[in-house]
Steps between C-alpha positions, in 0.01 A plus 500: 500500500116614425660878366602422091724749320322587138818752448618296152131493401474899507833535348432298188125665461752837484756365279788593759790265635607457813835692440316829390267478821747457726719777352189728512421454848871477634533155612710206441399283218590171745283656735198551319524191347488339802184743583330376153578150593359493847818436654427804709332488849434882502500762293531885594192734434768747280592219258134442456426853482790501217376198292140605510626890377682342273321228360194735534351211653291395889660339757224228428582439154854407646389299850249251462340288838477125440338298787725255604393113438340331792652140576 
């Protein structure tokens, strides 16, 4: 998949766990796990809008674009 999930990189630059995020934002800790390690095909804009708020953070600091690898 070219879209990379940087969630656990923003987390540890704010010194907060996974647990505390997803209790903060109101969502299962299985399912933003799963978010954080791109087990996820999709992700609604209001969880987005909730980690960003919360980790007072851009949806690009979170999503990253990697060209996929010609073969």
């Amino acid at each position: 998949m070219s879209i990379i999930i940087r969630l656990d990189r923003v987390l540890a630059e704010r010194k907060m766990r996974l647990n505390v995020l997803a209790n903060s934002i109101d969502i299962s800790t299985v399912n933003l796990s799963n978010l954080k390690t791109g087990k996820v095909k999709a992700i609604r804009f209001s969880t987005l809008d909730a980690i960003c708020k919360t980790l007072n953070c851009q949806p690009g600091d979170i999503l990253e674009y990697v060209e996929d690898e010609k073969e």
